[in-house]
C-alpha distance (Angstrom), angle and dihedral (degrees) to the residues before:
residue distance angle dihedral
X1 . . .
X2 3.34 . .
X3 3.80 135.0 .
X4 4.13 122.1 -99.0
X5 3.76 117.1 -97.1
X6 4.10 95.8 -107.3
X7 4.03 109.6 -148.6
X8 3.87 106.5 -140.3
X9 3.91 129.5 -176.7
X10 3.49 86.1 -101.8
X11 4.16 85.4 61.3
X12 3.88 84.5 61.8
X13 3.55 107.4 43.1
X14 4.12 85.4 45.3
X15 4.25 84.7 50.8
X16 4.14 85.5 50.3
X17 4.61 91.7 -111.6
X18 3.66 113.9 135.9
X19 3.85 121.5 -137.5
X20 3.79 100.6 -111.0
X21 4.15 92.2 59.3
X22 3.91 78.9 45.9
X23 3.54 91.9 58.4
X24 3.52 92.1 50.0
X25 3.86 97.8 47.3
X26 4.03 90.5 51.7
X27 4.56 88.6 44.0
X28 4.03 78.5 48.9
X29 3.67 99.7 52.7
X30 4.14 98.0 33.5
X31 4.05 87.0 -108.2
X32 3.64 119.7 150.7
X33 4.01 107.9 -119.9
X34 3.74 91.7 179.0
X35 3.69 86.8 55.4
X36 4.14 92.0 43.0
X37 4.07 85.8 53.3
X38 3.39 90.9 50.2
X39 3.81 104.0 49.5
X40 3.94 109.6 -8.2
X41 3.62 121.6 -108.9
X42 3.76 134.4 -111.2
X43 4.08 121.2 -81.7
X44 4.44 82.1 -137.7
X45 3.56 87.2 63.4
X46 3.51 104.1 44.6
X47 3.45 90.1 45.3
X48 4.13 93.3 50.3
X49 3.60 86.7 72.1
X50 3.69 88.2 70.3
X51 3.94 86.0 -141.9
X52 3.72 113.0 152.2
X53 3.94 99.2 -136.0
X54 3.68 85.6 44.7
X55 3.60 91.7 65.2
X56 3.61 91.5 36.2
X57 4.01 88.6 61.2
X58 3.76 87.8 50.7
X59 4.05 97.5 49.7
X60 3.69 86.7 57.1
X61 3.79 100.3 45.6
X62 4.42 88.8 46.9
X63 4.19 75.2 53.0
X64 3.73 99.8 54.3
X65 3.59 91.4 45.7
C-alpha cells in the first residue's frame, strides 16, 4: 500500500495560493495549519472539504509527483 499524497506549502505556492488565504481555509474547516507547516497534510483531507481550490492544490501536487 502506498503512502498518502501529503499537501505541503510548497503544493500551494506551485498551485499559485498564498499562505494567508491558506490560513483562512484551514481556521474555516477546523484544520490545524501549524500542524500542516510542520509536516504537510493529506490530499484526502483537503479534498473532504469539497472546496474547489482545495482540490485544485491537490491536482497540481499528484502532477509534480
Amino acid at each position: 500500500m502506498s503512502e498518502p499524497l501529503m499537501i505541503t506549502m510548497r503544493d500551494l505556492r506551485a498551485a499559485k495560493m498564498c499562505s494567508s488565504g491558506a490560513r483562512a481555509f484551514f481556521q474555516r474547516h477546523g484544520l490545524s495549519f501549524s500542524n500542516f507547516l510542520q509536516g504537510g497534510i493529506p490530499a484526502a483531507d483537503l479534498e473532504a472539504t469539497g472546496d474547489a481550490m482545495a482540490i485544485k492544490v491537490c491536482e497540481v501536487a499528484r502532477e509534480s509527483r
